[in-house]
Each structure stands twice: as structure tokens, then as C-alpha cells.
C-alpha positions in Angstrom: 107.4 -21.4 141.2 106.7 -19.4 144.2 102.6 -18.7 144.5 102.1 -14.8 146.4 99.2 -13.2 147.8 99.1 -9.7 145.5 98.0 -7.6 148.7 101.2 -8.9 150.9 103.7 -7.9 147.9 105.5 -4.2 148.0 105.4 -2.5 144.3 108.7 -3.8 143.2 107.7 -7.0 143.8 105.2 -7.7 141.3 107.3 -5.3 139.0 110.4 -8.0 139.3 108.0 -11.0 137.9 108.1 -12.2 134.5 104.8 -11.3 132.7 104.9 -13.9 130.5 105.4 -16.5 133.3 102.7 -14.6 135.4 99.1 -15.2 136.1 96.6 -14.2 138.7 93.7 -15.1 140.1 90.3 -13.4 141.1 87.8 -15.3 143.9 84.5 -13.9 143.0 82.0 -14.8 145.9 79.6 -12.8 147.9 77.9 -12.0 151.4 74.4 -14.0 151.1 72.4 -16.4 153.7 73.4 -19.1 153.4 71.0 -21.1 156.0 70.8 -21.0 159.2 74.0 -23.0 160.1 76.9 -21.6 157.0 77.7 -18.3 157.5 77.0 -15.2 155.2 80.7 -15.3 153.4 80.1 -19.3 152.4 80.8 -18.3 148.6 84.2 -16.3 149.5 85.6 -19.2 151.5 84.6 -21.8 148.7 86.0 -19.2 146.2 89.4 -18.5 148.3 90.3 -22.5 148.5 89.4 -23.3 144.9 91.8 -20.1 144.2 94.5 -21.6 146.4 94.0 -25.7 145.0 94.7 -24.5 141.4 97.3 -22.0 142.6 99.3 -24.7 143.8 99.0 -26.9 140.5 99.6 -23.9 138.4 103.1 -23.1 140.3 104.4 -26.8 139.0 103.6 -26.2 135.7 106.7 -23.1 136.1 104.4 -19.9 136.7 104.3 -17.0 139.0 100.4 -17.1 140.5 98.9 -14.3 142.4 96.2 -14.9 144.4 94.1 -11.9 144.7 91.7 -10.6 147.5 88.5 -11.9 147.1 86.0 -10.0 145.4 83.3 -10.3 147.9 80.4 -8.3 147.0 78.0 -9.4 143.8 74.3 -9.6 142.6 72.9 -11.6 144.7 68.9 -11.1 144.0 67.9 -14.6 145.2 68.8 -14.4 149.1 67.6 -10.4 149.2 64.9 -10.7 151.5 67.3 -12.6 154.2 69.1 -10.6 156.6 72.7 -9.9 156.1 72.8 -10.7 152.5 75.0 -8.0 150.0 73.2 -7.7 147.0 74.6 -5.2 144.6 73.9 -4.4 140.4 75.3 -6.7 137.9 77.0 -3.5 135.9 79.1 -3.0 138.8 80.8 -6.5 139.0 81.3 -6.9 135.7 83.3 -3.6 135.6 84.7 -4.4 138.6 86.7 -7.4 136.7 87.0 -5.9 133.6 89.1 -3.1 135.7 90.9 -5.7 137.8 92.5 -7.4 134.5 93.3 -4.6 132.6 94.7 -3.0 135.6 97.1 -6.0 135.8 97.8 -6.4 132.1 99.4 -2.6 132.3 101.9 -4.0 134.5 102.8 -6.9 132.6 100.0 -9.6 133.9 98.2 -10.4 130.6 96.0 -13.3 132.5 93.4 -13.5 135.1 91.5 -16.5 136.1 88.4 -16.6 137.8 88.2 -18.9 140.6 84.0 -18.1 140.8 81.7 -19.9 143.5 78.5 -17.5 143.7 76.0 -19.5 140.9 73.1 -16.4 141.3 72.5 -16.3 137.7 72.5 -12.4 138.4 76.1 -12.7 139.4 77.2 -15.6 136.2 75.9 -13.5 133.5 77.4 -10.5 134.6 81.0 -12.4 135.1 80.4 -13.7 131.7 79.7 -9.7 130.4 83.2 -9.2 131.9 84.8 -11.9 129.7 83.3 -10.6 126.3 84.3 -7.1 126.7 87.8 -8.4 127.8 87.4 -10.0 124.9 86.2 -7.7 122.6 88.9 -5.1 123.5 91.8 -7.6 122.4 93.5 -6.9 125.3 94.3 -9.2 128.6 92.9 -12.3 128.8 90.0 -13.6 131.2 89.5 -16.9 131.8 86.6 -18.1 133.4 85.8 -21.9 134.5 82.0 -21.3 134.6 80.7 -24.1 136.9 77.2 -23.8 135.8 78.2 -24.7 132.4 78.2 -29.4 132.4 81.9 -29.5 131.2 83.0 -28.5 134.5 79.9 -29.1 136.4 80.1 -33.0 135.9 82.9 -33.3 137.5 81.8 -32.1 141.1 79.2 -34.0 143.5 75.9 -35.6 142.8 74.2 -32.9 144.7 76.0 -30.1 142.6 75.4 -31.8 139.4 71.4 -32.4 141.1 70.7 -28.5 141.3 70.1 -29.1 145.1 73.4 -27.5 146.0 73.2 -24.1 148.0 74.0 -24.3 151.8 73.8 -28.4 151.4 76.3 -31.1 151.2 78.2 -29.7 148.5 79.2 -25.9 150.2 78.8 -27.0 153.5 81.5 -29.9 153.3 84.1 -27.2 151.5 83.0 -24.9 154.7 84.3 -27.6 157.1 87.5 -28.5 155.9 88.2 -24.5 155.3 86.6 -23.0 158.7 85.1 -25.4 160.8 84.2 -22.5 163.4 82.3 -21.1 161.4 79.7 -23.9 160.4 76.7 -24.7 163.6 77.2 -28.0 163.7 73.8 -28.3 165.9 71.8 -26.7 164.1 73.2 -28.2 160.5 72.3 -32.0 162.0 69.2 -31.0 162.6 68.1 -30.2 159.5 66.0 -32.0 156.9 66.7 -32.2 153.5 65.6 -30.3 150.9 65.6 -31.7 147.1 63.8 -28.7 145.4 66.6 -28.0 142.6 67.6 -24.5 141.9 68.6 -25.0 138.3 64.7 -26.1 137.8 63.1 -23.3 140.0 65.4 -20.8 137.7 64.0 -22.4 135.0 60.3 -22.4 136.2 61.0 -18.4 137.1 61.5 -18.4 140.5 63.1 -15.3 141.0 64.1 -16.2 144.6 65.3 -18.9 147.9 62.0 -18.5 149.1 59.9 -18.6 145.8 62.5 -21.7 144.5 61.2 -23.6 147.8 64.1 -22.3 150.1 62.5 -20.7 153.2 65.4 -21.0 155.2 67.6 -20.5 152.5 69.1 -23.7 152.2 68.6 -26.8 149.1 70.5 -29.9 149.4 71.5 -32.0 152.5 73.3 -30.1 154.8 73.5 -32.8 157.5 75.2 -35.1 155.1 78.5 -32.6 154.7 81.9 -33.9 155.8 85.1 -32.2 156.1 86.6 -35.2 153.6 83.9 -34.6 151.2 85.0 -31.2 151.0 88.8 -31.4 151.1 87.6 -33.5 147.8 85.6 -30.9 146.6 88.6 -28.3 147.0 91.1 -30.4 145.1 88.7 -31.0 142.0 88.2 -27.3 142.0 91.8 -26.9 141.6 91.9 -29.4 138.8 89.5 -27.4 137.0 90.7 -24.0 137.3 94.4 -25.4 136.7 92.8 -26.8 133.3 91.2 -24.1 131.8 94.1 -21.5 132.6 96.3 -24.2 130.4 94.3 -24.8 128.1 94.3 -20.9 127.5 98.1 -20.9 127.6 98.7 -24.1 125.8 100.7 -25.2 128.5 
């Protein structure tokens, strides 16, 4: 089945689709530093082509996919203090997707998926809000492949699964195989690595890049990223967002 971008389709369109055969799906990133070599919309990009990779697996199993625009703004109280970054209250996302899916449902789209690449615990808890009061209501459903959580985290890199993954290896290899113009190639081989693990500095309290041992707002090894690494990336991103929508349809 054919996969459509929602904002390309005229009304009839989407009123013409078979509800029960029809799903969309939400990128959820966000405008944050992203060191000095990815640029600010890193997140959305990742977001955009894990949305895409299980868009495409999700039209062979006989459904009508919708990809979404990107939801682009989010908490994003760790890179604050750098320039550029968008850092907006956790209310307003998660009523931003609660809004998104219900508006859908009253038109016959009963499922939205979440294809989610900003891990701010700010951002996370306030997608996971949106899925419980989904929830709560009885109405559409939300589905939500949360990537912090080991089911799905296990299955990505080393560096992902290590905590060590903003601006490193892991985002910068999705950034380029998606938009290699965007990444500064220079100034990404010239930088050392940086093991300090987010997941332990959240732990520990660090409340931001900097305090977490992120001055230039950066963890990982960004001069070890590769555009095959990250058309890898991509396609297990797809896998898992293709899984958990079927598992929630029995498909």
C-alpha cells in the first residue's frame, strides 16, 4: 500500500482511506546543539528517516501510512545554555500529541505511532504523559517505541546501548547518510572522544551537556561516524517502529 506525506494530501484524500487499514506517524525531535559539527535539527532528521524505514515496512504488511510533519520543537533543558537550542515546557508537547491523535482518530485514523529521537528525559516523560492520557481516555491509540527503554535500545549500536550517544557515532552516522551537507566533516575528524555516559550523569543528577561532562555538547565518537553505519542505524529503526505498531494491531 501506497505510503503519503499527510501535508501533500488535499481533504478528500485522507477522507477516501480506509480507517481501519490506516495508520500515521508522528517524528518527534527538536532544535538543540548538537556539537559543533551536527547541526541544530540532528533529532528531526533521525526522527524523519526512522519514520520513513518503518513506513515502508508497514505499507507491505497492506496499510495506508501517513507520515506526518515532524514535530520539531520539545523540552530540551540539557542543551539550554547553547545557542540555537528550542527548549519549550513538557505540558505543551505532551498536548501537542495527545491533540495530534485525537484529531486524527475523528477522521477515521484510530493509530499513531511515534517515530521519537530526542532522549532529553524532559522530552521522554512528557511523550510517555501523552500515551497514558490517550490511554486513559479509551479513545485512539498511541504507540510509542521508547528507545530509552532496553527492549528496543539493545538492538541499536554499542555507543547507543553505552549512554555515550548524543552528537557521536550513533546520530552523526544517521546524519550522513540523510544530509551529508549538513555534517562539518573537518571539524567532526577533529574531534576527540568523549565516553562520559549520559544515562549515568542523569542518574548522578546532572541536569545538563555541560554539567554531564559535555562542554561542547557532544558524548560519543563523532569521528568514528559513517554514512554505512547509519543507513544501518535507519533500517533497525524501521524494524522497531514496524514491530511495535504490529504488535498493537496483531498484525
Amino acid at each position: 500500500m501506497p505510503v503519503y506525506e499527510l501535508r501533500a494530501l488535499a481533504w478528500p484524500d485522507v477522507d477516501a482511506l480506509p480507517g481501519e487499514r490506516t495508520l500515521a506517524i508522528l517524528p518527534a525531535g527538536a532544535i538543540e546543539a548538537h556539537g559543533p559539527h551536527l547541526p541544530l535539527g540532528t533529532d528531526i532528521v533521525i526522527a524523519e528517516a526512522m519514520a520513513r524505514a518503518g513506513a515502508e515496512r508497514l505499507s507491505r504488511r497492506d496499510l495506508h501510512v501517513l507520515l506526518l510533519p515532524a514535530l520539531a520543537y520539545a523540552p530540551a533543558p540539557f542543551a539550554a545554555g547553547f545557542a540555537g537550542t528550542i527548549d519549550t515546557p513538557p505540558g505543551v508537547t505532551t498536548a501537542s500529541v495527545v491533540a495530534v491523535a485525537r484529531s486524527l482518530a475523528l477522521h477515521g485514523v484510530r493509530l499513531t505511532a511515534i517515530a521519537n529521537a530526542h532522549h532529553d528525559p524532559a522530552h521522554v516523560k512528557a511523550l510517555r504523559a501523552a500515551v497514558d492520557e490517550v490511554e486513559r481516555d479509551g479513545g485512539p491509540s498511541l504507540v510509542f517505541p521508547d528507545l530509552t527503554k532496553r527492549r528496543w535500545a539493545e538492538r541499536l549500536t554499542e555507543e547507543f546501548r553505552g549512554g555515550a550517544c548524543h552528537a557521536g557515532r550513533y546520530e552523526g552516522s544517521v546524519v550522513l547518510a540523510e544530509r551529508p551537507s549538513e555534517v562539518k566533516r573537518d571539524t567532526m575528524r577533529a574531534l576527540l572522544p568523549n565516553g562520559r555516559s549520559l544515562v549515568d550523569a542523569i542518574r548522578e543528577g546532572c541536569g545538563t551537556f555541560a554539567d554531564a561532562g559535555g562542554p561542547d555538547a557532544y558524548f560519543g565518537a563523532p569521528a568514528d561516524a559513517t554514512a554505512d553505519e547509519g543507513r544501518d542505524t535507519i533500517a533497525v529503526l524501521g524494524a522497531i517502529l514496524d514491530e511495535a505498531v504490529s504488535e498493537r494491531m496483531r498484525l
